[in-house]
C-alpha positions in Angstrom: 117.3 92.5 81.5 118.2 89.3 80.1 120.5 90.3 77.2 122.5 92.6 80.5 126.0 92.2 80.1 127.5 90.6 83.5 130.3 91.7 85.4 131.8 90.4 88.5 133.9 92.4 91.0 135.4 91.9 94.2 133.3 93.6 96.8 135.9 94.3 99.0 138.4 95.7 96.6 135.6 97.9 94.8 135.3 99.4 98.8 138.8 100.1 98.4 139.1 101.7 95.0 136.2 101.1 92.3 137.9 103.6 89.7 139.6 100.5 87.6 136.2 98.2 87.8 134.5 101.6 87.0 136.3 102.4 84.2 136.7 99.0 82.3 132.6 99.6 82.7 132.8 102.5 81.0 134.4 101.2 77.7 133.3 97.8 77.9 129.4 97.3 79.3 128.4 101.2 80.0 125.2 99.3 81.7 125.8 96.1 83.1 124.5 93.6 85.3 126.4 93.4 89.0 125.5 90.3 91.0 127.4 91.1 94.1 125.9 94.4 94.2 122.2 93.1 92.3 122.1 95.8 90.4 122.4 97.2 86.8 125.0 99.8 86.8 125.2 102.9 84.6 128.4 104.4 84.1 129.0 107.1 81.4 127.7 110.7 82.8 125.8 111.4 79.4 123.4 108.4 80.6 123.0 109.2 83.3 122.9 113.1 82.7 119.9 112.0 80.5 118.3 109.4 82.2 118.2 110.7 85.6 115.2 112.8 84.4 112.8 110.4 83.0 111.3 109.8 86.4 108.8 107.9 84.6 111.4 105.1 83.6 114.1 105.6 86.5 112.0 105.3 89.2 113.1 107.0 92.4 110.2 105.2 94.4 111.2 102.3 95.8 109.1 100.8 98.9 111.4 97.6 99.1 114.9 99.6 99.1 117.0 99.7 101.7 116.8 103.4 102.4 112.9 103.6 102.7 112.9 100.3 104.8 115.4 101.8 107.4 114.5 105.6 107.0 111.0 106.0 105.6 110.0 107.1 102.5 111.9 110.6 102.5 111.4 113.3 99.5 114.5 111.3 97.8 112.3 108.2 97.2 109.3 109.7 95.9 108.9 111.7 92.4 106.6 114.1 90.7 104.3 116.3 92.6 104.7 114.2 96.1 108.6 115.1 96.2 108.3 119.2 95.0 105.9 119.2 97.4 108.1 118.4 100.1 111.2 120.0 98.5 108.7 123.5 98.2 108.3 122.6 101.8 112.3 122.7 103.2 113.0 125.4 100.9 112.9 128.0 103.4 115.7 126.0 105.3 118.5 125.2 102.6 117.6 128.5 99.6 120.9 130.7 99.3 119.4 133.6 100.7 119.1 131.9 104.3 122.3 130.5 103.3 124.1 133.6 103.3 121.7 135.3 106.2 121.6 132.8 108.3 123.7 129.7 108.1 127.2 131.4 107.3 127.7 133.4 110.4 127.1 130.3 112.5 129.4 128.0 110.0 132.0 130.8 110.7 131.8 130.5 114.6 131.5 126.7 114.9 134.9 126.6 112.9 136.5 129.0 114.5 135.3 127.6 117.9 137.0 124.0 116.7 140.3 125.4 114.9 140.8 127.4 118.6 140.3 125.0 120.7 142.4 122.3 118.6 145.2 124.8 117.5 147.3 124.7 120.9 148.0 120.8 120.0 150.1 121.1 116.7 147.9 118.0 115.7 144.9 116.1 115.1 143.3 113.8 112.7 141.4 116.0 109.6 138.7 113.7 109.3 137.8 112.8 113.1 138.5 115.8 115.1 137.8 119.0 112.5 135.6 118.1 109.5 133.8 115.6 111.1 132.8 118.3 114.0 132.9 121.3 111.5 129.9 119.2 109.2 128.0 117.6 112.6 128.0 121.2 114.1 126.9 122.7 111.0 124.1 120.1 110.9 122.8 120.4 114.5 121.8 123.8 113.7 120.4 123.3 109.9 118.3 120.4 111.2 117.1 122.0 114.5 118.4 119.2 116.5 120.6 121.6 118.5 119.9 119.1 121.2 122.4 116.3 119.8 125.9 116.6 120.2 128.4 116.8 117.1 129.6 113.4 117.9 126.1 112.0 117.8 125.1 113.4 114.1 128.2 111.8 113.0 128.1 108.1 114.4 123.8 108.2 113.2 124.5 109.7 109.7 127.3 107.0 109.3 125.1 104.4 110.5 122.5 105.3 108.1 124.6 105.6 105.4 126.3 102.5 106.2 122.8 100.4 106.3 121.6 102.0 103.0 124.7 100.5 101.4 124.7 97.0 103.2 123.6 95.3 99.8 125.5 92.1 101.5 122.4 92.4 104.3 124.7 92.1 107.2 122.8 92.1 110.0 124.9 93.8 112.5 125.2 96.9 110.5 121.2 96.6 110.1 120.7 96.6 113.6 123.5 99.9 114.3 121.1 101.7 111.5 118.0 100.9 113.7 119.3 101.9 116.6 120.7 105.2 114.9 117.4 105.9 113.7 115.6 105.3 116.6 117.9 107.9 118.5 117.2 110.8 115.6 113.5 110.0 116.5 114.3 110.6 119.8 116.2 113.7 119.5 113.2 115.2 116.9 110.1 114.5 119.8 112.6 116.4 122.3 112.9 119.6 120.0 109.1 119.7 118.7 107.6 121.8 121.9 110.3 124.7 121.8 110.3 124.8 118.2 106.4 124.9 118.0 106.5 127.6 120.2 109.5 129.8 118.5 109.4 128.5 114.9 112.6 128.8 113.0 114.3 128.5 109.5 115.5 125.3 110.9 114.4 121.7 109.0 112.6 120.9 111.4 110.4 123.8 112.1 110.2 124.4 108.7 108.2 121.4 108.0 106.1 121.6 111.2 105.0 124.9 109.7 104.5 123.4 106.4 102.0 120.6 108.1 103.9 117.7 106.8 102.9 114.7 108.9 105.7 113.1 111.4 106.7 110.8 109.2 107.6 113.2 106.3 109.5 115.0 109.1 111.4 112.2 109.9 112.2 110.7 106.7 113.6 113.8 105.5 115.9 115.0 108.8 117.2 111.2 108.7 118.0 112.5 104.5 119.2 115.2 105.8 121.8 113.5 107.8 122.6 110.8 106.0 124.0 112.6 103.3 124.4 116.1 104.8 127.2 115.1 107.5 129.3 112.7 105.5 129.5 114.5 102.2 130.6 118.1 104.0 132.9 115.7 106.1 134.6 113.8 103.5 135.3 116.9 101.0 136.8 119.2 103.6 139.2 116.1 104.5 139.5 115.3 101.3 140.1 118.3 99.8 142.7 119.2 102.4 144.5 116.0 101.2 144.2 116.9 97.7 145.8 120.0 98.1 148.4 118.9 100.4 149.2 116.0 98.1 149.3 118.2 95.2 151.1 121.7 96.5 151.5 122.6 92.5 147.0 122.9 92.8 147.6 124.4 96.4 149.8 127.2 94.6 147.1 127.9 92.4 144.7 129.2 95.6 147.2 130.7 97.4 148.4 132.7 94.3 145.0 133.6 93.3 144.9 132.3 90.2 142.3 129.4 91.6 139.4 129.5 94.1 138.3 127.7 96.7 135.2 127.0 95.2 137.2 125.8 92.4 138.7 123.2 94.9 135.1 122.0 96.2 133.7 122.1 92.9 136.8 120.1 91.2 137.5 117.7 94.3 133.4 116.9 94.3 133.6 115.6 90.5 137.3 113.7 91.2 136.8 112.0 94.5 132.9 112.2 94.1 131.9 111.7 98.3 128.0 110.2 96.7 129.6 108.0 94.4 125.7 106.5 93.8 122.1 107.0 93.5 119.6 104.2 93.3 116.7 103.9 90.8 113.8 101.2 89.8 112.8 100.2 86.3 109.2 101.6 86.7 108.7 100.4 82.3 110.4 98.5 79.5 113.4 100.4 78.3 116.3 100.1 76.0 119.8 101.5 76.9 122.9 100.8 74.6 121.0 97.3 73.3 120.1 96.4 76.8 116.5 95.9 77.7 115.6 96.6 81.2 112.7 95.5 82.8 110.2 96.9 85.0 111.5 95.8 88.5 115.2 96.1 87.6 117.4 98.0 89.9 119.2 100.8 88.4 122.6 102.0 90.1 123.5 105.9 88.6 126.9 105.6 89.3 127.4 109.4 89.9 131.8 108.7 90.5 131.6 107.1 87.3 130.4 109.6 85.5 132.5 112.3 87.2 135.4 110.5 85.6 134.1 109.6 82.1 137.1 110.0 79.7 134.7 111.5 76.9 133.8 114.8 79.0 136.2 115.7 81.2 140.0 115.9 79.9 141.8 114.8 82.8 139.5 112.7 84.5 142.0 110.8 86.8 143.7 113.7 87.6 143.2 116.5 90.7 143.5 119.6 88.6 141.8 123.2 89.1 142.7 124.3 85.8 140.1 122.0 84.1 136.4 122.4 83.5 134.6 120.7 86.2 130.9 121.9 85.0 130.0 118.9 83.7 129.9 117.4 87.3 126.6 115.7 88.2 128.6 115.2 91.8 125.0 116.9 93.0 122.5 114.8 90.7 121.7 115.5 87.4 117.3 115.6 87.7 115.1 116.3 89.5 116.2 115.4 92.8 119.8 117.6 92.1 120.8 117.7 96.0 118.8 120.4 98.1 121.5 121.1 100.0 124.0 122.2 97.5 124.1 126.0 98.5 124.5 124.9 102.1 127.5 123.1 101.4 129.3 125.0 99.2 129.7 127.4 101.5 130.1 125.5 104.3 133.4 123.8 102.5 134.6 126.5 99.9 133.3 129.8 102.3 134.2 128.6 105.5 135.9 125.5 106.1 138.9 125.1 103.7 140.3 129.2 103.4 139.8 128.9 107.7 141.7 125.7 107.9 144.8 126.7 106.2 144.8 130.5 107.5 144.9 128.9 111.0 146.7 126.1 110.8 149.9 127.5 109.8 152.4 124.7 107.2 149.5 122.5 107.5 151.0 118.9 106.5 150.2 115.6 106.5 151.3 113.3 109.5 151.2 109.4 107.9 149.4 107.6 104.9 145.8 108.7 104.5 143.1 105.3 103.9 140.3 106.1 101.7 137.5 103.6 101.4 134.1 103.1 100.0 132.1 103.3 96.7 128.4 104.5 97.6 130.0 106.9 99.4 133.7 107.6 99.1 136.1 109.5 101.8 139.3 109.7 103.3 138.9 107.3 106.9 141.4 109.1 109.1 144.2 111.6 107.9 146.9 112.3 111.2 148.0 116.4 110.2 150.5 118.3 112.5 151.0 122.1 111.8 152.9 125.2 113.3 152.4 126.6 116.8 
């Protein structure tokens, strides 16, 4: 890559809000060369739309990265045969037919269980008290690990995700990721004798039964909840916040003239919660005049894309009325998210309609923080509502 264009952010300001770096990107250096980040980043969603799917160029296997040296080498890292094998292998677990069958009546009671229990109060915090135990409780079941409480999912997803983005190599958030890891480990050996003897549609049996080896298991439950409790968590928050911040959207549900899917789907592509995917240079390419090197680290900057002025015709903008199809808020390739089915209607089935039937004038108590870039969501949001 040495004809990359280089541009130089502020690392904690792109935490805070990387939509004006991302953008000056976008009609300036489309791929360019981040040193505080060490990585080349792509984003217009047309590349990466494209590019996403030549595995053979855009590596997804990458031994040295930061997720396969703190999780293992889940299906997410590897490509070709090795990763539909192990994506054929969970299938049984995240397919919309167990879905509907299985998952949905439990996401109904674990959110009714919450919004009962937390009703009486006439307040809590969106993102710390509901979504965060609406997504872990949802998660305990999907994964098997029925044996870890809501909390826990939570605080070892965030750790994961947290290490996986710790391109600074701080060494304390290093160490919380080992220690998160070590007690999802500990959590999986626990389960493994009940759920050898009364297999389930759970991740975890489902890959016992599948003979993948213990560290395929793993690998993939640690996937699993790195990105399957933060995203859930960050777009039911978020998407609360969205509406309450914009009642003329809001309107649109309640009058039926919008849908909550419409809400997921539009909030995914705007406030994308998996703002990145990481890929290697696996052969000599060319992208927009820029020659990139085997070796090169490739950042698909998935929030980019969601916002690229040349698709989308509000891109800034919260807004149901517009077509949010071209999102690749799920991945654009071969690795498009497994668990997309399970999280639709987790967030636009369950969580969202339930929230505002039972929290009656639903409203937002103070000023709500968002932060990140790799992964993006509100970090506390105080509501109050009607008893």
């Amino acid at each position: 890559m040495s004809n990359v264009p280089v541009y130089e952010i502020d690392p904690q300001a792109f935490w805070k809000d990387p939509y004006p770096d991302l953008k000056h990107l976008r009609a300036n250096a489309p791929v360019a060369f981040v040193p505080q980040l060490g990585a080349v980043l792509v984003t217009r969603r047309d590349d990466i739309f494209v590019n996403e799917k030549k595995i053979d160029i855009f590596s997804s296997t990458q031994p040295d990265g930061l997720m396969t040296r703190l999780m293992g080498q889940n299906m997410m890292r590897k490509d070709g045969d090795a990763h539909m094998a192990e994506r054929k292998a969970i299938f049984p677990t995240v397919s919309p037919k167990t879905v509907k069958n299985t998952w949905k009546a439990q996401f109904v009671d674990m959110t009714e269980a919450a919004l009962t229990e937390l009703h009486p109060k006439g307040r809590a915090d969106m993102v710390l008290d509901i979504a965060k135990r609406i997504s872990g409780d949802a998660l305990r079941v999907m994964t098997g690990l029925t044996n870890m409480s809501w909390q826990e999912m939570d605080r070892t997803s965030q750790g994961m995700i947290d290490g996986c983005a710790n391109y600074t190599g701080d060494p304390e958030i290093e160490a919380r990721c080992h220690d998160c890891t070590a007690s999802i480990d500990e959590h999986i050996a626990a389960r493994k004798p009940e759920l050898e003897a009364n297999p389930d549609t759970s991740l975890l049996s489902v890959q016992m039964q599948a003979g993948l080896s213990d560290e395929q298991i793993s690998a993939n439950i640690k996937l699993a909840i790195s990105g399957g409790q933060n995203e859930p968590r960050d777009v039911i928050a978020g998407a609360i916040w969205a509406l309450l911040t914009h009642p003329d959207q809001l309107a649109l549900v309640q009058q039926g003239n919008a849908s909550w899917m419409d809400v997921f789907e539009e909030y995914a592509r705007w406030m994308s919660p998996i703002g990145m995917s990481p890929r290697e240079i696996a052969k000599p390419h060319d992208l927009h005049g820029v020659a990139l090197a085997p070796g090169d680290r490739v950042f698909f900057m998935f929030g980019s894309g969601n916002r690229d002025e040349h698709v989308f015709e509000r891109p800034d903008e919260f807004d149901l009325t517009q077509d949010h199809g071209p999102s690749i808020a799920f991945g654009a390739g071969p690795h498009f998210c497994a668990g997309a089915w399970a999280a639709r209607c987790l967030i636009a089935d369950v969580a969202l309609p339930m929230i505002f039937e039972r929290l009656g004038n639903l409203r937002l108590a103070d000023e709500v923080p968002f932060g990140g870039w790799a992964f993006r969501g509100p970090l506390t949001m105080p509501v109050a509502w009607d008893v």
